[in-house]
PLY file of the C-alpha trace (Angstrom):
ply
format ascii 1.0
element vertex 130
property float x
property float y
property float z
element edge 129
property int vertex1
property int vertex2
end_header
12.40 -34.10 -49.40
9.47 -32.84 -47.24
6.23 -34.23 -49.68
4.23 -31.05 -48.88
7.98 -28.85 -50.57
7.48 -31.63 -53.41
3.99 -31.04 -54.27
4.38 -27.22 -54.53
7.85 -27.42 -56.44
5.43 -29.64 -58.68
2.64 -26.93 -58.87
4.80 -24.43 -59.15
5.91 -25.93 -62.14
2.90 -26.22 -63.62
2.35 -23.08 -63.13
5.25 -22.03 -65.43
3.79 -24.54 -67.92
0.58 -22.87 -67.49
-0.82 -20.78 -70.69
-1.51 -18.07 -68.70
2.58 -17.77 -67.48
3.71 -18.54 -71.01
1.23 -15.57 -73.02
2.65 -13.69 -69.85
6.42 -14.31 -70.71
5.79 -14.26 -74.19
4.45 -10.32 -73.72
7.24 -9.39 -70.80
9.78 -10.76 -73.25
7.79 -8.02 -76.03
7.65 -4.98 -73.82
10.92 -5.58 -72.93
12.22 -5.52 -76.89
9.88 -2.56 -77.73
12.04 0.62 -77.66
9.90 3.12 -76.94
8.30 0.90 -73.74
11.81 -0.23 -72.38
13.07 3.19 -72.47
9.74 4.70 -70.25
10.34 1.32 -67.50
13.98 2.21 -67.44
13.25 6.10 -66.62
10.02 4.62 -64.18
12.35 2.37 -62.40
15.09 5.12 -61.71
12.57 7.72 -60.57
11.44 4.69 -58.17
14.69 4.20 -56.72
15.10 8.29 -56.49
12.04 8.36 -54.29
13.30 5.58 -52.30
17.01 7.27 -51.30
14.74 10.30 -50.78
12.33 8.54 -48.64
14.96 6.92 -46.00
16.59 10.78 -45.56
15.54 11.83 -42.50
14.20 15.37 -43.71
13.27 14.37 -47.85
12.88 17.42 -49.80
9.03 17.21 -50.67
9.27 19.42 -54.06
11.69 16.79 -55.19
9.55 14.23 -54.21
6.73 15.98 -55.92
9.00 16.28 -59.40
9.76 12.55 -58.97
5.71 11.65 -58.70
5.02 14.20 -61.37
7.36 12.49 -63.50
6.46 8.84 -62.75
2.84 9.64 -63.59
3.86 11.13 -66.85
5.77 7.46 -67.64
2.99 5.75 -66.15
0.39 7.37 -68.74
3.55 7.15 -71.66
3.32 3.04 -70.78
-0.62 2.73 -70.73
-0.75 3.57 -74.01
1.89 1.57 -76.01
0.45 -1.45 -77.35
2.72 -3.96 -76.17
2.71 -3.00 -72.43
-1.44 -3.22 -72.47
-0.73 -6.89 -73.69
1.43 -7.34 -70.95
-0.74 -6.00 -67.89
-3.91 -7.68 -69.61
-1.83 -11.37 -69.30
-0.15 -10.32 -65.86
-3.88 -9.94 -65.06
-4.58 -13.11 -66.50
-1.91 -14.86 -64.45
-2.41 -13.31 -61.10
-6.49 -15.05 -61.78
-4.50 -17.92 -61.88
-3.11 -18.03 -58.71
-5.81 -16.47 -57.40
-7.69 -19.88 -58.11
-4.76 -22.12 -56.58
-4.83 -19.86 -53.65
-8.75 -19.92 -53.25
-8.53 -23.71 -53.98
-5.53 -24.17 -50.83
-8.07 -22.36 -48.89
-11.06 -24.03 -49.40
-9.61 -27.13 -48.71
-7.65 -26.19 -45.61
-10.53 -23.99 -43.89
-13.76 -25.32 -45.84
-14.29 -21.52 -46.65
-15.22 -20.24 -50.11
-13.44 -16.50 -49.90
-16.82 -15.27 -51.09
-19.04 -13.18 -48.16
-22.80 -14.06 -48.07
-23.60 -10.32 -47.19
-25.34 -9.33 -50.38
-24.47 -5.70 -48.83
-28.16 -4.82 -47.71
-28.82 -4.85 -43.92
-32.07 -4.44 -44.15
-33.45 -8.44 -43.89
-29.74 -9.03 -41.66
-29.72 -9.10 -37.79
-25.98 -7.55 -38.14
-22.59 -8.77 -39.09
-20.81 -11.28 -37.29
0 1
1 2
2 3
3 4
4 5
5 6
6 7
7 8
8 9
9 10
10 11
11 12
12 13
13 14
14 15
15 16
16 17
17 18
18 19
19 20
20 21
21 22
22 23
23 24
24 25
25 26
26 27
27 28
28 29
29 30
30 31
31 32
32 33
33 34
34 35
35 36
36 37
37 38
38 39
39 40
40 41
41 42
42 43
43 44
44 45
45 46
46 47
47 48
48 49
49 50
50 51
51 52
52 53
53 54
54 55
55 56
56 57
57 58
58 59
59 60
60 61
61 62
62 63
63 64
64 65
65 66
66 67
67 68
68 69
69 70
70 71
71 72
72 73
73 74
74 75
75 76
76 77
77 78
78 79
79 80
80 81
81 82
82 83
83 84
84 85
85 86
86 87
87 88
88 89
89 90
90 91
91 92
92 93
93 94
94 95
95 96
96 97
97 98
98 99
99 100
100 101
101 102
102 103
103 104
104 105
105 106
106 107
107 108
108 109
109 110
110 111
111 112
112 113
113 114
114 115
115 116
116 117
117 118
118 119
119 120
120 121
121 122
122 123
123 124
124 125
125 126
126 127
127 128
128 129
């Protein structure tokens, strides 16, 4: 096997071994059992697929499309306040740091460069962007 396709089949499993992916299974796996929050992904996710069909129609009927949005919003604010679907964006939050890092880290090494800008944002001591 290629030894670069080794070493990320290796990171990538430590990655699933990582704290961050287990809390982040542990709290999919609790969303997923709570009644209430399954029930408001389920009606999300078929909305989602609604717009979709709608969207590849070559003349989509916009006050359906409106509904749809309407309705997805409604879910979406149903969802941010259960309990157990806040514990699950707060550790797919966590995660997604997480590979943030490894990415930032593949970079740095690669290209030498940090990710971060030196522009504090204030032009006023800079002789322009470059």
């Amino acid at each position: 096997m290629d030894p670069i396709i080794q070493k990320t089949r290796e990171l990538g499993e430590l990655l699933l071994e990582s704290e961050e992916c287990k809390r982040m299974r542990m709290a999919e796996a609790e969303a997923m059992n709570d009644p209430e929050a399954s029930m408001l992904i389920e009606k999300y996710n078929e909305c989602k697929i609604e717009v979709q069909n709608l969207l590849i129609e070559e003349n989509p009927d916009s006050g359906k499309l409106q509904l749809l949005s309407n309705q997805m919003d409604a879910y979406q604010d149903r969802l941010a306040k259960i309990d157990s679907v806040l514990r699950l964006t707060q550790a797919q939050m966590d995660f997604s740091k997480r590979i943030e890092q490894v990415n930032a880290t593949l970079r740095f090494i690669i290209t030498g460069d940090t990710g971060q800008s030196e522009c504090g944002g204030n032009c006023a001591h800079c002789s322009g962007c470059h």
